[in-house]
N, C-alpha and C positions, 0 to 999 in steps of 0.2 A: 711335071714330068720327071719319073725317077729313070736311073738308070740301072740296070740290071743287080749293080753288089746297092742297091736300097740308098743310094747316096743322091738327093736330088741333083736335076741338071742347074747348077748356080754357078756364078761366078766364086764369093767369098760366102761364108755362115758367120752368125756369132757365136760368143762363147756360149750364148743360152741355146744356140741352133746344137752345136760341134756335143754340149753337154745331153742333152733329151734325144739326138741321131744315136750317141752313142753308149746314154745309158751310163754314165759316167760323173761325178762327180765337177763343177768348174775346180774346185781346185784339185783335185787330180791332172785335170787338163793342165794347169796354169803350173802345177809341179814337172810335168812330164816336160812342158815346155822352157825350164831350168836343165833338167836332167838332159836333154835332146837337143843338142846344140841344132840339129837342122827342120826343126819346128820353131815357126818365125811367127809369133802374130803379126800382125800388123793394128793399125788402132784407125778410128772414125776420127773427126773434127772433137767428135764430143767427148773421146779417150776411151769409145768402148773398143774389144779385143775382135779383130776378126780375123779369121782364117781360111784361106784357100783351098781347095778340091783335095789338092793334094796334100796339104797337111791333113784335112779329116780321114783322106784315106790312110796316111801314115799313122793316126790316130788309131783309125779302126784296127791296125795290123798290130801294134804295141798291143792293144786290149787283147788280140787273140794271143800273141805270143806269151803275154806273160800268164794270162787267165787261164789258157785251153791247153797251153804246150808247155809251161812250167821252165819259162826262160827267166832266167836273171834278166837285173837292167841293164848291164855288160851286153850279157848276150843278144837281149830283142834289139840293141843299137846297133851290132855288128849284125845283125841279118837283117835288118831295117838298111841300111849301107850298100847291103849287097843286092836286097831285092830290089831298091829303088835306085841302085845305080849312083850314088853319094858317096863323093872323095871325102873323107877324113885329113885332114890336115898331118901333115909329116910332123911327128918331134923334133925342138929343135932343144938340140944341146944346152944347156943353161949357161957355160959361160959364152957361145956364139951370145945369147938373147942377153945376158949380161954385156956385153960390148956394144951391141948396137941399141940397147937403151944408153948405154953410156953416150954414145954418138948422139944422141936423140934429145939427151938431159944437155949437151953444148951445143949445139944448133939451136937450142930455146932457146939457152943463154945470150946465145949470139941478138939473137934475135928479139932478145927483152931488150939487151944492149943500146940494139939500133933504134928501138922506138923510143927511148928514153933520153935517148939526143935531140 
């Protein structure tokens, strides 16, 4: 049973599914999913890549925006964000994240410490 936008009704696809629905290359797919912090495979027992309803829909949206609508990859990430309702992470300061690794690098320590007693 498909559903209206051609996407069958499944739970997860694979990458061979996510690849021939969308007419795409895997490694495009597998690059998109470097570039696009919120496209997550997930994997099987046996380490193949699968992905959810909604990643191939996210999928499908990147293909149109950069193909059909002439978006950068900046761009189709910030209307990908906004059409599917995806918080972006706030920047943080580099010396805030330099401090709290620093915290982070003594609290190991500590704690190499204690196992070594």
């Amino acid at each position: 049973m498909k559903q209206k936008n051609n996407i069958p009704d499944k739970l997860v696809f694979t990458l061979k599914e996510v690849s021939r629905l969308t007419d795409l290359e895997s490694k495009i797919i597998e690059s998109w999913e470097n570039e696009f912090y919120f496209l997550n495979a997930g994997q099987t027992r046996s380490g193949n890549k699968i992905f959810r309803k909604k990643d191939l829909s996210i999928i499908i949206r990147i293909k149109e925006l950069l193909d059909s609508q002439g978006f950068t990859l900046a761009g189709a990430k910030r209307k990908i964000e906004q059409e599917f309702g995806i918080k972006g992470s706030a920047p943080v300061h580099p010396e805030r994240l330099k401090k709290i690794l620093f915290q982070i690098k003594n609290q190991l320590k500590s704690i190499i410490t204690e196992l070594e007693k």
